[in-house]
GUZA-9300 format. One record per residue (C-alpha): x, y, z; residue number from 1; residue in three letters. Coordinates in nm, 4 decimals. Example, Ala and Ser with C-alpha at 12.3 -4.5 7.8 and 13.67 -1.06 7.14 Angstrom:
<sites>
SITE          u          v          w    nr   rest
SITE     1.2300    -0.4500     0.7800     1    ALA
SITE     1.3670    -0.1060     0.7140     2    SER
</sites>
This chain:
<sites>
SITE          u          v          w    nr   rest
SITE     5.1695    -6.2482   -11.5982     1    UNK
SITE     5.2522    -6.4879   -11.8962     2    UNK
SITE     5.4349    -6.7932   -11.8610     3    UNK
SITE     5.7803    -6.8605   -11.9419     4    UNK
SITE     5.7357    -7.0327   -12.2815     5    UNK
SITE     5.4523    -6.7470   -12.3196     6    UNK
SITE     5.7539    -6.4673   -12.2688     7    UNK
SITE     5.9957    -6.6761   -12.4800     8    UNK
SITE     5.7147    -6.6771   -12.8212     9    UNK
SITE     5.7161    -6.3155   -12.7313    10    UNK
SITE     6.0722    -6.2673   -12.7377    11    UNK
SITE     6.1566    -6.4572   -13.0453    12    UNK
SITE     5.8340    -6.2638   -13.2183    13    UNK
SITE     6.0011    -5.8826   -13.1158    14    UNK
SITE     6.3400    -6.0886   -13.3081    15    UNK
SITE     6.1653    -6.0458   -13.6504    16    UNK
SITE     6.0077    -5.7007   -13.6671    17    UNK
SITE     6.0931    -5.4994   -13.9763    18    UNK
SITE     6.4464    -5.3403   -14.0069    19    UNK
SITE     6.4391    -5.0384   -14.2518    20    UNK
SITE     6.8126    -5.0969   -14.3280    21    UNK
SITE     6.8056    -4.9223   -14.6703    22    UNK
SITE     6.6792    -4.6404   -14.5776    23    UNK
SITE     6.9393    -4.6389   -14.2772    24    UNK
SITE     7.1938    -4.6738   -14.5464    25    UNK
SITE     7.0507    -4.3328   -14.6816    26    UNK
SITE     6.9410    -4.5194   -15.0058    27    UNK
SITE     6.5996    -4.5255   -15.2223    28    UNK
SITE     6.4935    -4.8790   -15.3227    29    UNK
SITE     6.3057    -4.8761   -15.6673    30    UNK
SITE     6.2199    -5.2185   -15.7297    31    UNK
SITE     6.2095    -5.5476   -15.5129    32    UNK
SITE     6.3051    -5.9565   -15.6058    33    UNK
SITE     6.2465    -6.2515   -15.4298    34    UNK
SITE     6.4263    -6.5429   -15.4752    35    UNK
SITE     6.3502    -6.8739   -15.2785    36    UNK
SITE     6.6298    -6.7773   -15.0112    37    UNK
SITE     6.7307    -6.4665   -15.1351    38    UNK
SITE     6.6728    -6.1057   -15.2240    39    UNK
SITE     6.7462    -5.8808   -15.4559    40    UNK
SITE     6.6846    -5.4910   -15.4457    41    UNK
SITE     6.7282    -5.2657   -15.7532    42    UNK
SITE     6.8448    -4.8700   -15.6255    43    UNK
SITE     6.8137    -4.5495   -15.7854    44    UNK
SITE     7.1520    -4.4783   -15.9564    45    UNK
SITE     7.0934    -4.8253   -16.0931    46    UNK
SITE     7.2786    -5.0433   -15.8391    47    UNK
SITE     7.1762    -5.3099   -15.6665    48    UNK
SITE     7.1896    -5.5249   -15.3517    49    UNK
SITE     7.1862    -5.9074   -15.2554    50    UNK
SITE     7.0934    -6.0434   -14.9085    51    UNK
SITE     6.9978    -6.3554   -14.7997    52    UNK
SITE     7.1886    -6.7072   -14.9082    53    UNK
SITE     7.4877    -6.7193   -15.1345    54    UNK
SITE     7.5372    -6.7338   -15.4475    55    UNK
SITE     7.2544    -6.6205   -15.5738    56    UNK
SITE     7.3226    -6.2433   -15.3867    57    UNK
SITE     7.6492    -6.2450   -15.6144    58    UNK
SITE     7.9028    -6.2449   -15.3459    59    UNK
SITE     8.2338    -6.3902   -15.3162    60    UNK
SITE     8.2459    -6.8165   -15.2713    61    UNK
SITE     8.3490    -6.7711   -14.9151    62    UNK
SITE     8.0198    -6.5751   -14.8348    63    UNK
SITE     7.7438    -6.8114   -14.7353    64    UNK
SITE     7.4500    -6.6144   -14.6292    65    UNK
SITE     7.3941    -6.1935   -14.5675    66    UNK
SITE     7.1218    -6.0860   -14.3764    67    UNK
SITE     7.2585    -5.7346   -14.4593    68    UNK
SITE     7.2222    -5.6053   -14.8043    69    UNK
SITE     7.5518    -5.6539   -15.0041    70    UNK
SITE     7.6064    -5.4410   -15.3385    71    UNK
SITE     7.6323    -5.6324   -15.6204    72    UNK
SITE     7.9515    -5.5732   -15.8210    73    UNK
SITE     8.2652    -5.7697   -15.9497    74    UNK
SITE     8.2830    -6.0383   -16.1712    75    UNK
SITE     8.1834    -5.9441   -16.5815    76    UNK
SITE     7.9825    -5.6339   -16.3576    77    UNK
SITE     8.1811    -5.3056   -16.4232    78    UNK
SITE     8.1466    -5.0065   -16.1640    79    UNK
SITE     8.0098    -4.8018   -16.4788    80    UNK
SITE     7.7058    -5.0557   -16.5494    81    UNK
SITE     7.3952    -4.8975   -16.4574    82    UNK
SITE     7.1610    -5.1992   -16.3677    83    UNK
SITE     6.7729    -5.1409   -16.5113    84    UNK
SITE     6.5971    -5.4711   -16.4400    85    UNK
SITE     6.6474    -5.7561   -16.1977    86    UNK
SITE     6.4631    -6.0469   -16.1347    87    UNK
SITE     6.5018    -6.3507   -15.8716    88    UNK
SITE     6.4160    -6.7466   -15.9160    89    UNK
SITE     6.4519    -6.9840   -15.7240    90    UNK
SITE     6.8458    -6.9652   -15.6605    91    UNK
SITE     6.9622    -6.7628   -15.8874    92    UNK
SITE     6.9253    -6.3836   -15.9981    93    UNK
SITE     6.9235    -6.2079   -16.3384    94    UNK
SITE     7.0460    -5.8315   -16.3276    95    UNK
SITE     7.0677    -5.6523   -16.6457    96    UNK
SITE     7.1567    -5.2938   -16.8019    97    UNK
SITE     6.9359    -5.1841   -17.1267    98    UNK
SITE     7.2282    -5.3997   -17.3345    99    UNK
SITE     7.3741    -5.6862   -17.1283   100    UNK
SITE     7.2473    -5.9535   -16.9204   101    UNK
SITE     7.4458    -6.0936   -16.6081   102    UNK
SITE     7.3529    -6.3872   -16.4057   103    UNK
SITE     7.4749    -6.5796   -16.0678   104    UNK
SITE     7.3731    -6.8297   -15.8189   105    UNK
SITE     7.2826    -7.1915   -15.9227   106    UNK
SITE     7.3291    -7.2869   -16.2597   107    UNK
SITE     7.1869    -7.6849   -16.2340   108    UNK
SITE     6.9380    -7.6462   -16.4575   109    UNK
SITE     7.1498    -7.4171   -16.6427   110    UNK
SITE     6.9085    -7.1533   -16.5941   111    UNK
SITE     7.1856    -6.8886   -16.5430   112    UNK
SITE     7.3031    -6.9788   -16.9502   113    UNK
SITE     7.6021    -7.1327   -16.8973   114    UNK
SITE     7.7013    -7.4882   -16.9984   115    UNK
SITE     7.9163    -7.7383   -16.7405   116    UNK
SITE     8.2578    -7.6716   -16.8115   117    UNK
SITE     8.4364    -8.0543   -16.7270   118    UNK
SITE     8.6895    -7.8886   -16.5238   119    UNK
SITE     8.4152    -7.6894   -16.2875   120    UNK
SITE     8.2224    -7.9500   -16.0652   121    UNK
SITE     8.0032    -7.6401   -15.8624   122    UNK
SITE     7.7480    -7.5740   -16.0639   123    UNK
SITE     7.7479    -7.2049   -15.8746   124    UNK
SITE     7.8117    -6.9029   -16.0724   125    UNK
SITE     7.8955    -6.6565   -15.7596   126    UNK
SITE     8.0153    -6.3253   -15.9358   127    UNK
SITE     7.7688    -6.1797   -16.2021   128    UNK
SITE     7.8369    -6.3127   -16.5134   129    UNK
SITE     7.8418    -6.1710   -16.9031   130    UNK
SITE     7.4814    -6.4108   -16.9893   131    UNK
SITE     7.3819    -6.1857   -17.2840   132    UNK
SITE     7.5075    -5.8713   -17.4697   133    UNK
SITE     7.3965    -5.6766   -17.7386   134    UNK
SITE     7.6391    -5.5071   -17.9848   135    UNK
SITE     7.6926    -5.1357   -18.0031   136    UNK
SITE     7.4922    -4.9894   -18.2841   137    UNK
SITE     7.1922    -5.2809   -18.2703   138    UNK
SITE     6.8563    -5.1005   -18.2010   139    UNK
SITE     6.7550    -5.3786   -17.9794   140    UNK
SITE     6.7817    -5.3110   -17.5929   141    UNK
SITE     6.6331    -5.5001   -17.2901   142    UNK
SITE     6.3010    -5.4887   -17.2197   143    UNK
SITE     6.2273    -5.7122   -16.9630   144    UNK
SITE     6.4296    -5.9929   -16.7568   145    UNK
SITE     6.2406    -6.2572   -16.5851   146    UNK
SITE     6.3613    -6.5827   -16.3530   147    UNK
SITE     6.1330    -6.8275   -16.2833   148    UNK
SITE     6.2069    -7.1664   -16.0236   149    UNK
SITE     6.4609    -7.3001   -16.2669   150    UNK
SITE     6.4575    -7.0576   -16.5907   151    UNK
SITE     6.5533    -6.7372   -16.7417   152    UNK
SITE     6.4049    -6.5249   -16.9858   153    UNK
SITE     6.5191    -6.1956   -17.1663   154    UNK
SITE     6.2530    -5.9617   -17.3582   155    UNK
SITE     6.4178    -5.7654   -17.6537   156    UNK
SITE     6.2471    -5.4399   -17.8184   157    UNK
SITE     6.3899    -5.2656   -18.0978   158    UNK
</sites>
């Protein structure tokens, strides 16, 4: 028979096995992101979900932390934006349609595009927010959005 303590590693091991909550929420995952505390899943039907620490899962202020997958919506995010790409760095995200880019989570570094405004000492962007659109009528469209630790990147095609 193992010991105590043995019993208790055992116990706290069974805590973590994997949970298949998406597909428990009856939805297919297409694409994966991993932040530093966070993650990010992109969904067929081009939605998405945040779980893990806030803001960079694009939740309201007074969310902290989800260990339940959250969809992302609200802020510059309309219900009628289909999200194509998504991308995770360190803490924040990047989630983006084929013409506009919308970012949340820290901006320290500025990595989510936004300047300090002097009246705003968080430096958290918690709703998605407009980072980058392309007019109506361009033939550019997104390629390709990519975080890394503390940057952003966009990839155009025409």
């Amino acid at each position: 028979k193992p010991s105590s303590a043995a019993s208790d590693v055992y116990k706290r091991q069974d805590d973590f096995q994997p949970v298949p909550l998406f597909s428990r929420m009856n939805i297919r995952v297409r694409k994966v992101a991993c932040g530093l505390f966070h993650s990010v899943a992109l969904c067929e039907g081009g939605s998405a979900y945040g779980f893990g620490q806030n803001p960079q899962i694009g939740a309201p202020k007074d969310v902290k932390y989800s260990t339940i997958p959250r969809l992302i919506e609200g802020g510059d995010l309309h219900d009628e934006d289909e999200i194509d790409f998504i991308s995770c760095g360190s803490r924040h995200t990047l989630v983006a349609t084929k013409r506009n880019v919308f970012s949340f989570g820290s901006n320290a570094k500025r990595q989510c595009g936004f300047l300090r405004d002097d009246d705003n000492t968080d430096d958290n962007t918690y709703l998605p927010r407009l980072t980058l659109s392309i007019m109506r009528g361009s033939s550019s469209h997104i390629h390709r959005v990519r975080c890394e630790r503390w940057s952003s990147f966009v990839l155009l095609s025409s």
